[in-house]
C-alpha positions in Angstrom: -0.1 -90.3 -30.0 3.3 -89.7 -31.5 1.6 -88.7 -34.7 -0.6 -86.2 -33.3 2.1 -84.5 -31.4 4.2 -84.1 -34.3 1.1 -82.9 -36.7 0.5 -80.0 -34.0 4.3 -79.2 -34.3 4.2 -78.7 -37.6 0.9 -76.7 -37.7 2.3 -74.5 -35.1 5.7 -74.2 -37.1 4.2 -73.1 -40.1 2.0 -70.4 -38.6 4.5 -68.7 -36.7 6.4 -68.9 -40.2 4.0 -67.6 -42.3 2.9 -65.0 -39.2 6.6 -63.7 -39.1 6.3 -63.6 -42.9 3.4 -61.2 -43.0 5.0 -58.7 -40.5 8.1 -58.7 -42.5 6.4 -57.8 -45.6 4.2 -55.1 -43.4 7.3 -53.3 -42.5 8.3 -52.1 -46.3 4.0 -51.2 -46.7 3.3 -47.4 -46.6 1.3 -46.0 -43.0 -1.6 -43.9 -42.9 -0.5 -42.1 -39.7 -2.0 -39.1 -40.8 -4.2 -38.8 -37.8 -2.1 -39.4 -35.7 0.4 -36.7 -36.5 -3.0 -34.6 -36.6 -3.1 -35.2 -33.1 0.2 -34.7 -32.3 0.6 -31.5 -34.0 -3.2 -30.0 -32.4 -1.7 -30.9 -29.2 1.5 -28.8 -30.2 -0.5 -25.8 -31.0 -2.5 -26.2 -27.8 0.7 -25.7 -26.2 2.3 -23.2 -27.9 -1.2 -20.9 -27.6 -1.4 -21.9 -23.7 1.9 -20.2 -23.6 1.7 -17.1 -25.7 -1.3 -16.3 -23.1 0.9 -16.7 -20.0 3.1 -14.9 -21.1 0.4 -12.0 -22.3 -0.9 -12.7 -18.8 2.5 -12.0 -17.2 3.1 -8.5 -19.2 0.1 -7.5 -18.6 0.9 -8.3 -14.5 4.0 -6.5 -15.1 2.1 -3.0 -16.6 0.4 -3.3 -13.7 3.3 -3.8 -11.3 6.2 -3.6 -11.6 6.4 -2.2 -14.9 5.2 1.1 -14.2 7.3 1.1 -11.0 10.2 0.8 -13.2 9.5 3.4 -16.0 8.3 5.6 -12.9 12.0 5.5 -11.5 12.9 8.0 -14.8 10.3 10.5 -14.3 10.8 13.9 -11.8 9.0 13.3 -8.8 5.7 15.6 -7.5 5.9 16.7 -4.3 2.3 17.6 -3.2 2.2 20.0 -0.3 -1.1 19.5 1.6 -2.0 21.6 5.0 -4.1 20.0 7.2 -6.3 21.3 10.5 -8.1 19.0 12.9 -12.3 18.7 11.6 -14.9 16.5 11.7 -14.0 16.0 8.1 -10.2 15.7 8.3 -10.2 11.8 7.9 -12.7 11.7 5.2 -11.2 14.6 3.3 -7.2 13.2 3.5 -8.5 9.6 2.9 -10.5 10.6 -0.8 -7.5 12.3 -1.9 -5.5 10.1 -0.8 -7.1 7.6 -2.9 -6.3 9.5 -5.8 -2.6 10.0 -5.3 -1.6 6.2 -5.0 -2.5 6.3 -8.8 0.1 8.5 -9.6 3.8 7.6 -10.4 7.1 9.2 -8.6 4.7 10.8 -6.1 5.7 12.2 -2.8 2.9 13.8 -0.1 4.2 16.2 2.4 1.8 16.5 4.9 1.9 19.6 7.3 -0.4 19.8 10.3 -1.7 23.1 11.8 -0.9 21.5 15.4 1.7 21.6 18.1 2.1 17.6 17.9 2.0 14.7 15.1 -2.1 13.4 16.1 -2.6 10.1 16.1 -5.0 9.8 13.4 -3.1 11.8 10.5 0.2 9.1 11.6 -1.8 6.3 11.8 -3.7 7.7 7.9 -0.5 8.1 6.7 1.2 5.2 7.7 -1.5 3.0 6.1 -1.8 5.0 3.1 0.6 3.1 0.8 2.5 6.3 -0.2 5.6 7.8 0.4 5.1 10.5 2.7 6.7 13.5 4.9 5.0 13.9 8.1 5.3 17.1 9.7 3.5 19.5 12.2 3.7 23.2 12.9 0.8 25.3 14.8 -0.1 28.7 13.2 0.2 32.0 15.8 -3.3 32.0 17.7 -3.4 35.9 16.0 -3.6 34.8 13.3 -5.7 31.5 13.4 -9.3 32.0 12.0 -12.0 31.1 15.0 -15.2 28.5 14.0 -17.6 30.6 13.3 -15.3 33.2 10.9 -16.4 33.0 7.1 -13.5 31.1 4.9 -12.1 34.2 3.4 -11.3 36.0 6.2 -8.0 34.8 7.1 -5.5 32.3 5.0 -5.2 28.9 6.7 -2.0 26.8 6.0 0.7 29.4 4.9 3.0 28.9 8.1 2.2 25.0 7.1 2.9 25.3 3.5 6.2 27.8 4.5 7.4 24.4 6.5 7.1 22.2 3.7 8.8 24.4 1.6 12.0 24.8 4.1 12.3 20.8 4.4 12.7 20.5 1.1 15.0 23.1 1.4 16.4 21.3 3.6 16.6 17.6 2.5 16.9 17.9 -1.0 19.3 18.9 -3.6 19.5 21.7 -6.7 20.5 18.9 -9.2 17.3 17.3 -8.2 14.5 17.5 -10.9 10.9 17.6 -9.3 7.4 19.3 -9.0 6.1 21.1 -5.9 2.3 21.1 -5.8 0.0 22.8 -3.0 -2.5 20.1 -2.5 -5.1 21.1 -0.4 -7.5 18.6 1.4 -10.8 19.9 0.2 -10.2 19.6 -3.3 -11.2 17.2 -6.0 -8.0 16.1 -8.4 -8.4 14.7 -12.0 -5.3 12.4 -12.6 -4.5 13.9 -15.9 -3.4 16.9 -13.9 -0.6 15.3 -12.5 0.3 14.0 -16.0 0.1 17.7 -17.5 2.2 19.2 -14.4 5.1 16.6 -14.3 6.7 18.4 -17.4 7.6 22.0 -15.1 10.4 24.2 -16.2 9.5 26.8 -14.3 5.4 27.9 -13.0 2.7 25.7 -14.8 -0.6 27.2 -15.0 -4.3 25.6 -15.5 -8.0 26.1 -14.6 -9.6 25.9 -11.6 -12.9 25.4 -11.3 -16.0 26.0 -8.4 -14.0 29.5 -7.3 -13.9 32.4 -7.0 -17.9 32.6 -6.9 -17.3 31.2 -10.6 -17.5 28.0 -12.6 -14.0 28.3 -13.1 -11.1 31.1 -13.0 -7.9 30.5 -15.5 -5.4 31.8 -17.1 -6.1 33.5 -20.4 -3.9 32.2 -23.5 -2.7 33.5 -27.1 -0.3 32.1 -28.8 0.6 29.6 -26.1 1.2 32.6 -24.0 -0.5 33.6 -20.9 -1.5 37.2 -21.5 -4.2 37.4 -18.5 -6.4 35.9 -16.1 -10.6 34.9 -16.5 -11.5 35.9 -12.8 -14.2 38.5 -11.0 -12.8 39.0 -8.1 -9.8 41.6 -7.7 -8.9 40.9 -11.1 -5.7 43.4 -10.8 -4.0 41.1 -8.4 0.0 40.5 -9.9 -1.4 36.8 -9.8 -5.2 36.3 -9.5 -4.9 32.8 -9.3 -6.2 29.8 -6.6 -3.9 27.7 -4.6 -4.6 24.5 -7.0 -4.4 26.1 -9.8 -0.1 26.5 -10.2 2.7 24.1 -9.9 6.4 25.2 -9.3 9.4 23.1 -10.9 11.8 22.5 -7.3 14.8 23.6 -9.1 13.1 27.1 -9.3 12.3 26.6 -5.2 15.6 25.6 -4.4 17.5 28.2 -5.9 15.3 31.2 -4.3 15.9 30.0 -0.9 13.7 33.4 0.8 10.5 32.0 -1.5 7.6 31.6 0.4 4.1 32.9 1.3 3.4 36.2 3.4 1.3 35.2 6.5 0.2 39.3 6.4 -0.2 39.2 2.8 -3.8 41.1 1.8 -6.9 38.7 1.4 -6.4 37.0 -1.9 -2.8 38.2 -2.2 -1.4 35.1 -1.1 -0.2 33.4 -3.9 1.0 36.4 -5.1 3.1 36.5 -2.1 4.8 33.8 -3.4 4.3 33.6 -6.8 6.0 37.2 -7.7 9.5 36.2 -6.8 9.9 33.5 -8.9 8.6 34.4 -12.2 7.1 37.0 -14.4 3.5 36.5 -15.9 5.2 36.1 -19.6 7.0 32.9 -18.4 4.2 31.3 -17.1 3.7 28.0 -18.7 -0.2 27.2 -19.8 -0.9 23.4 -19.3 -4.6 21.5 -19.7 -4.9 22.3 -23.5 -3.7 26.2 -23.4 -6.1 26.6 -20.4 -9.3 25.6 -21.7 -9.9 22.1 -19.5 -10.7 22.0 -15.9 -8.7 19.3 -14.0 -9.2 20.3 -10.7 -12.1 21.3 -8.0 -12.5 23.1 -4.8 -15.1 21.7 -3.7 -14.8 22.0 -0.3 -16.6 19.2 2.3 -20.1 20.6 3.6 -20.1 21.3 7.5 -21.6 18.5 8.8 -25.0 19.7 11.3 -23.9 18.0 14.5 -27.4 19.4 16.2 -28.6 15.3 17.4 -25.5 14.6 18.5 -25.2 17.5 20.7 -28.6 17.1 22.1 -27.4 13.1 22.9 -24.3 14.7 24.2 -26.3 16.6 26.2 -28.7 13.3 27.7 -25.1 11.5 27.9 -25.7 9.7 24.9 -23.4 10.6 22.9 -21.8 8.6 20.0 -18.7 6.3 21.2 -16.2 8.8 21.0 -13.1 6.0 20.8 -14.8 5.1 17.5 -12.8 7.6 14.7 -14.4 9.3 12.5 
C-alpha cells in the first residue's frame, strides 16, 4: 500500500512540474488578441458615435430653445400695435394671429380694446398666449363709433386705440431704446418673413399689401432703391396712399415726436397720412420685401358669420349655451 501511495505522489509531482513548465514557456509565446482588441476598439467607436449624437441632439434642443432666446436678447424688439372691438370673431381672429407672433423673436403685443373695461376673454386670451404683452382698454367717442350695419369704410375704427398705445410707450419707454412699432390689426394674415424684413427700421419701412384697396395688392413704387410713388386706384394723390399693415415706424422716430399720432377727423383714407406726414418725407421712406415686389402681408378680413338659426333658436329659447365662449 506504501508503494502505491508513493507511485501516485510522484505521478502527481511530475505533472504539476511539467504543467507549471508549459505555462512558463506560454508566457514568452506571441498572442493573437487581435479580436479581441477588435472588440474593444468597435465598442470604443460605439461610444464615441453615441456621444457625438447627444450632443448634435442637445444643440439642436438648444436652436430650438434657448438658443434663439439668447441671440434674440441682441435684436430691437417689435412692438405690434393691435386694436381690438368686441365680435363674434374677436376670439378667433386674436387667437390665429396670435399663433403667428409666438414665432417671432424680441416680440412685444400691445393690445388696445375699443371698451370702457379689460373683458374677460381678451385677459384671459392674453394671459394664455405665451407672449409678452401690454393690456390696455380705451372706448372710442359714441360720435364717432361706426354702428353694425355701416359699410367698413365709412368711419376709421381703432385710431383713439392705436393713439393710446402710442402714448404708453411714450410713457414707459426710453429714447436710447432701439425698437419697431407695428399696427397689427386683427383681421389680417402675417407672413413671418415680414417681421424679419421690418426689424432692421431706421426710420419708416415700406412694403406691399395685398387684398386692398379693391386690388390684388397696393405698394410702394421703387427705382433705385428709392420709393418714387405708390401702385394704388383709390385717391392715388393722398401724401401717403398706403394701408395700415403696410408701414412700420423705428420707436426712436416715435419717441422723439412726442405730438405723433393719428387724426380721429382725418378724411376717409387720410389716416395714415395723419400720422405718417410728421415723421418723414416720401424720399426717406425705406422699401423692404425685395424693393417692394413681394407680398408679405393680407387683409383679409374674417367673413360675418350669418347668425340667422341661432336667432330663430333664440327666438324658441333654444339658443346656444351662451357660458360656452366663442
Amino acid at each position: 500500500m506504501k508503494v502505491k501511495l508513493k507511485n501516485v505522489f510522484v505521478i502527481y509531482f511530475l505533472v504539476s512540474v511539467i504543467g507549471l513548465m508549459y505555462a512558463l514557456l506560454q508566457l514568452g509565446q506571441p498572442c493573437d488578441c487581435s479580436q479581441h482588441l477588435r472588440s474593444a476598439s468597435d465598442l470604443m467607436h460605439g461610444k464615441d458615435k453615441k456621444i457625438s449624437q447627444l450632443l448634435s441632439e442637445v444643440k439642436r434642443l438648444q436652436a430650438r430653445g434657448k438658443g434663439p432666446e439668447l441671440e434674440g436678447q441682441a435684436l430691437p424688439i417689435i412692438y405690434a400695435i393691435t386694436p381690438t372691438y368686441a365680435r363674434l370673431v374677436q376670439k378667433a381672429e386674436l387667437v390665429r394671429i396670435s399663433q403667428t407672433f409666438l414665432h417671432v423673436k424680441n416680440f412685444h403685443w400691445i393690445v388696445v380694446e375699443d371698451s370702457p373695461v379689460k373683458t374677460q376673454l381678451v385677459s384671459e386670451l392674453l394671459a394664455q398666449s405665451g407672449l409678452r404683452f401690454t393690456h390696455l382698454h380705451t372706448e372710442t367717442p359714441k360720435e364717432h363709433k361706426r354702428k353694425e350695419s355701416d359699410p367698413n369704410w365709412l368711419k376709421p375704427r381703432g385710431v383713439e386705440q392705436r393713439n393710446l398705445a402710442l402714448q404708453w410707450l411714450r410713457e414707459n419707454r426710453e429714447l436710447s431704446e432701439e425698437g419697431v412699432v407695428y399696427f397689427a390689426d386683427d383681421d389680417n394674415t402675417y407672413s413671418l418673413r415680414l417681421f424679419d424684413e421690418i426689424r432692421s427700421t431706421k426710420r419708416v419701412s415700406v412694403w406691399p399689401v395685398g387684398l386692398v384697396g379693391g386690388l390684388r395688392f397696393e405698394r410702394p413704387l421703387v427705382e433705385k432703391g428709392r420709393v418714387v410713388g405708390f401702385y394704388t386706384a383709390w385717391k392715388p394723390n393722398r401724401p401717403f396712399p398706403m394701408d395700415m399693415a403696410g408701414f412700420a415706424i423705428a420707436l426712436q422716430l416715435l419717441l422723439a415726436n412726442r405730438e405723433a399720432r393719428f387724426d380721429l377727423l382725418a378724411e376717409r383714407g387720410y389716416l395714415e397720412s395723419s400720422l405718417l406726414q410728421s415723421l418723414v418725407s416720401i424720399e426717406e421712406l425705406e422699401p423692404r420685401a425685395d424693393n417692394c415686389t413681394k407680398v408679405l402681408v393680407w387683409h383679409t378680413r374674417s367673413e360675418k358669420p350669418k347668425m340667422k338659426q341661432e336667432e330663430l333658436l333664440q327666438k324658441q329659447g333654444l339658443g346656444s349655451d351662451p357660458s360656452i365662449e366663442v
